[in-house]
C-alpha positions in Angstrom: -18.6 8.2 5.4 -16.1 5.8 3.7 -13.2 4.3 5.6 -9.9 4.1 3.7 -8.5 0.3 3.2 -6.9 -0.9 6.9 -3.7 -1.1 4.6 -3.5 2.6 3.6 -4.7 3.0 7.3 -1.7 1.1 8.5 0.7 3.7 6.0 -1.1 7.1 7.8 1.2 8.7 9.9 1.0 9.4 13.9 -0.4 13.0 12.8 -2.3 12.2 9.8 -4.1 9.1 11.4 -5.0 11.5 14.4 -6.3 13.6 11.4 -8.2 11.0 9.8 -10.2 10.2 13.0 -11.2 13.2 13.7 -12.6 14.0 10.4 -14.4 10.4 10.7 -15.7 11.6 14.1 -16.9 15.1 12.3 -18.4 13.3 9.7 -20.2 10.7 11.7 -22.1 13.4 13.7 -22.5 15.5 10.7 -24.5 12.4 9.2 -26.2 11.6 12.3 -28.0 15.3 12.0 -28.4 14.9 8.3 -26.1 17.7 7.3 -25.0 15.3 3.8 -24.0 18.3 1.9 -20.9 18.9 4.8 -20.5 15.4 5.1 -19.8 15.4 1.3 -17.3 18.2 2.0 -15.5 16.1 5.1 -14.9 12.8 2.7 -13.3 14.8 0.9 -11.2 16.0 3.3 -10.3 12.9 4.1 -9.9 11.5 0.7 -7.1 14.4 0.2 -5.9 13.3 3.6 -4.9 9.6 2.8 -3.3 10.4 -0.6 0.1 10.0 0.8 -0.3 6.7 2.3 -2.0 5.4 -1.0 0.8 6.2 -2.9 3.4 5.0 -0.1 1.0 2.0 -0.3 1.9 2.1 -4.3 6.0 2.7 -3.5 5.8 -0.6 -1.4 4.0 -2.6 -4.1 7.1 -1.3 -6.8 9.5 -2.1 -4.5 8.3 -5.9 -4.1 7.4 -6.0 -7.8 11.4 -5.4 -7.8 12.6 -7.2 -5.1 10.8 -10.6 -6.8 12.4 -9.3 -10.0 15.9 -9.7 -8.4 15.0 -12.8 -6.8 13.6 -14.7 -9.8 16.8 -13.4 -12.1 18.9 -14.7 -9.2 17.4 -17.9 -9.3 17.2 -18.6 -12.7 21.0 -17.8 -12.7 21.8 -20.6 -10.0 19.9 -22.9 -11.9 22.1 -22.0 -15.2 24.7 -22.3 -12.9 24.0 -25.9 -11.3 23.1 -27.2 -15.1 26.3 -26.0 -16.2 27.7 -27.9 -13.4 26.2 -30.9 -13.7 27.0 -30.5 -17.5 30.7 -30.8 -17.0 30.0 -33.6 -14.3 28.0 -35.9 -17.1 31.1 -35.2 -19.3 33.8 -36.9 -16.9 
């Protein structure tokens, strides 16, 4: 059995992190009496299972892709801003 990242982990909800573990558990004791061919089945259960934390996972590495977007445009604004400034001070 494969574990999922602890970050996607951390994205599961309540229900589908309840989910999650007892599919882990199934699987576990499915491997421990050699049944591989339903373990096979059980992973990919749980790979189904986890898609909507991987892409809520995905949503929160957009949204600080945009958030340092904003961040570096405001920057580079206050800098045009302050040279401006000190532009007109080196003038008087």
């Amino acid at each position: 059995m494969r574990h999922c990242s602890v970050q996607v982990r951390g994205l599961l909800t309540r229900d589908e992190l309840d989910r999650y573990n007892a599919l882990f558990d199934v699987g576990h004791y499915l491997e421990a009496e050699k049944r591989y061919d339903l373990v096979a089945i059980v992973q990919k259960e749980i790979d189904i299972l986890i898609l909507p934390a991987i892409e809520r996972l995905k949503e929160k590495g957009r949204q600080r892709d945009r958030d340092t977007e904003a961040y570096l445009a405001r920057k580079a604004q206050m800098e045009a801003e302050l040279a401006a400034l000190q532009a007109e001070d080196d003038e008087d």
